[in-house]
C-alpha positions as protocol buffer text, in pm:
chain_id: "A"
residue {
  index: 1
  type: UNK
  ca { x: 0 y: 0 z: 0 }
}
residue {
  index: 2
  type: UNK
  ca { x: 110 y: 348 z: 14 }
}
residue {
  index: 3
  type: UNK
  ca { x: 425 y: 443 z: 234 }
}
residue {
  index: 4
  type: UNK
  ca { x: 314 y: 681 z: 573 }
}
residue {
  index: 5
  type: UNK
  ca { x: 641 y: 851 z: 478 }
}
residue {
  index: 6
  type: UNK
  ca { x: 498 y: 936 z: 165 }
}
residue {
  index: 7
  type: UNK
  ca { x: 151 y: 1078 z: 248 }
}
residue {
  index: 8
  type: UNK
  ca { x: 332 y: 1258 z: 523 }
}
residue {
  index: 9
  type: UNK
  ca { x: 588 y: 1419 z: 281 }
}
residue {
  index: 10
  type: UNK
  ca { x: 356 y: 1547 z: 45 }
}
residue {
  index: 11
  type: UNK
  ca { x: 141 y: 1706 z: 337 }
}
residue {
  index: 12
  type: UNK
  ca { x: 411 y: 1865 z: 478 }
}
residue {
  index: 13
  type: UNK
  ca { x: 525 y: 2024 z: 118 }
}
residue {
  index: 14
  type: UNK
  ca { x: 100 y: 2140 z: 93 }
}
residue {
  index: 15
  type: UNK
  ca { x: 136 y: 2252 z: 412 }
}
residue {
  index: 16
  type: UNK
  ca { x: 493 y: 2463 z: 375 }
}
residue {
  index: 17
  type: UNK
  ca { x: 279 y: 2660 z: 90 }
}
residue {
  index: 18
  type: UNK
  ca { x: 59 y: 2801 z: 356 }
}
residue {
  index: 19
  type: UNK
  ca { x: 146 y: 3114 z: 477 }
}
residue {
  index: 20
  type: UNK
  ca { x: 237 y: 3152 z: 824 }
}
residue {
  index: 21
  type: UNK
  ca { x: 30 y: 3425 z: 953 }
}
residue {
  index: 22
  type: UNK
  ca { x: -265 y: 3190 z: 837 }
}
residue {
  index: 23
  type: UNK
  ca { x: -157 y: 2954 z: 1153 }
}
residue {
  index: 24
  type: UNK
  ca { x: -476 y: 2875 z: 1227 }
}
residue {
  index: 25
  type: UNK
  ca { x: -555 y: 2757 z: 886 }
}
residue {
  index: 26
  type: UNK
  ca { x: -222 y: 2578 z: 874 }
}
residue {
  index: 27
  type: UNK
  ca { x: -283 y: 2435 z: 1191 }
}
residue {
  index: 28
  type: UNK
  ca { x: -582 y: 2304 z: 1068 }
}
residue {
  index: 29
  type: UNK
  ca { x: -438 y: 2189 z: 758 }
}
residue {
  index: 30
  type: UNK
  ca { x: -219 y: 1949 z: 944 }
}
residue {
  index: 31
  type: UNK
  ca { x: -450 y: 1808 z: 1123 }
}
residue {
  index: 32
  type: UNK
  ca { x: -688 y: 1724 z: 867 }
}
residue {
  index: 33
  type: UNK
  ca { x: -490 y: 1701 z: 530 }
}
residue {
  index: 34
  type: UNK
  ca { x: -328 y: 1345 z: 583 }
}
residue {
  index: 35
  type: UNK
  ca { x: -675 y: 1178 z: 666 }
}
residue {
  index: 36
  type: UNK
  ca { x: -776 y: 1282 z: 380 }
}
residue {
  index: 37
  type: UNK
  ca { x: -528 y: 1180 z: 152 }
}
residue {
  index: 38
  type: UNK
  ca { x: -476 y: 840 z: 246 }
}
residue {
  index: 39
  type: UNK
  ca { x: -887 y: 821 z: 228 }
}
residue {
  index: 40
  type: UNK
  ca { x: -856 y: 936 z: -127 }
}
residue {
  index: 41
  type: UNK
  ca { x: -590 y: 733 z: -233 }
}
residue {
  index: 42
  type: UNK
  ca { x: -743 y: 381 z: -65 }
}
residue {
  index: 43
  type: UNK
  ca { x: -1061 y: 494 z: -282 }
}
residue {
  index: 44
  type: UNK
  ca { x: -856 y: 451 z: -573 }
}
residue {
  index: 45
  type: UNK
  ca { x: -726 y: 151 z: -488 }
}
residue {
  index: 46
  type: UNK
  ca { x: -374 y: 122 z: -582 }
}
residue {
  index: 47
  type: UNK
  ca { x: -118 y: -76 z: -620 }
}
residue {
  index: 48
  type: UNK
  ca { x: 259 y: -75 z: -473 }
}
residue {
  index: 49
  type: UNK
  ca { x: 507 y: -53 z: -775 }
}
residue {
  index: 50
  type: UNK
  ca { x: 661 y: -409 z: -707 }
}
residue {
  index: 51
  type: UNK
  ca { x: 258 y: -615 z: -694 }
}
residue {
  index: 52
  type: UNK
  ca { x: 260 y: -405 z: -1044 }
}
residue {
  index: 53
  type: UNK
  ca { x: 584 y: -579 z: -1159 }
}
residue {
  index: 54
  type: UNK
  ca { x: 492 y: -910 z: -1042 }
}
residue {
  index: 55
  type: UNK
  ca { x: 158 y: -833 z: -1242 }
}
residue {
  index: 56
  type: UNK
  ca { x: 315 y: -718 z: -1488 }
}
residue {
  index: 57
  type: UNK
  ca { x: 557 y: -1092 z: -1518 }
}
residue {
  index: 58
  type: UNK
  ca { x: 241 y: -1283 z: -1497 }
}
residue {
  index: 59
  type: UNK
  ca { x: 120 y: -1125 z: -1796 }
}
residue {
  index: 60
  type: UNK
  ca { x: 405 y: -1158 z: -2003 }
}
residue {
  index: 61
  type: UNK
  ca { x: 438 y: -1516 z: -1905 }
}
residue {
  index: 62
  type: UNK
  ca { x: 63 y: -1590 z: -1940 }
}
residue {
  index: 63
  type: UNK
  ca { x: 79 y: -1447 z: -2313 }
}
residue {
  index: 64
  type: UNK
  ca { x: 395 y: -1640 z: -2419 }
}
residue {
  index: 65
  type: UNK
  ca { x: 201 y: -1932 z: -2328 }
}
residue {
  index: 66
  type: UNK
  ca { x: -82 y: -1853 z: -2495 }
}
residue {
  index: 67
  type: UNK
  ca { x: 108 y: -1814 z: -2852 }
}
residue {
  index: 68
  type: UNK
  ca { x: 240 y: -2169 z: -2764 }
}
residue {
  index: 69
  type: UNK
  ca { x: -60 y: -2286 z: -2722 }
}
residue {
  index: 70
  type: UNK
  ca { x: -241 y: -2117 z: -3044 }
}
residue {
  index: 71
  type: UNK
  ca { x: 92 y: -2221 z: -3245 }
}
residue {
  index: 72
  type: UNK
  ca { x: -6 y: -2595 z: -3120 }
}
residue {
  index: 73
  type: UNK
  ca { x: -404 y: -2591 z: -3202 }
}
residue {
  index: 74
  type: UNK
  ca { x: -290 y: -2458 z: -3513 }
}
residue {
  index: 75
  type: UNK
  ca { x: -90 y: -2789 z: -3650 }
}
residue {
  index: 76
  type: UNK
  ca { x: -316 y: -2966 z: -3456 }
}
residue {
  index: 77
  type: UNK
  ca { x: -602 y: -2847 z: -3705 }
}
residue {
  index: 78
  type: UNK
  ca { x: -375 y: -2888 z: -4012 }
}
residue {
  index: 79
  type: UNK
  ca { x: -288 y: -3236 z: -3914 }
}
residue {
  index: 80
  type: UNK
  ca { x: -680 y: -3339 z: -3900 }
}
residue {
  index: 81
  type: UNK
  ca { x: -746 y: -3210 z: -4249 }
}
């Protein structure tokens, strides 16, 4: 899933934008800003970049076997004729 360190990277970087003399708002930022981030990005429901590369190997591997496989019903239908 996504890395704490992450989310709480990018809300501190939001957060630096804020001016200071807005503390309250800042303040308030803080609080609220991470919560809502990680809610948004479960919602979306993704995927760490190493599940996509093991995805990703499956595929490959899964359509390799699938030309063998169509190669083979191929002469197998040439032979019956």
């Amino acid at each position: 899933m996504i890395k704490p360190q992450a989310v709480e990277d990018v809300v501190n970087k939001i957060g630096e934008l804020i001016p200071q003399d807005i503390k309250t708002l800042r303040e308030d930022f803080h609080k609220n800003a991470k919560a809502v981030l990680v809610a948004g990005l479960k919602k979306m429901d993704l995927v760490t970049r190493e599940e996509f590369e093991v995805q990703k190997a499956v595929l490959a591997k899964t359509r390799e076997k699938l030309k063998l496989l169509e190669a083979e019903l191929k002469n197998l239908k040439s032979s019956v004729k």
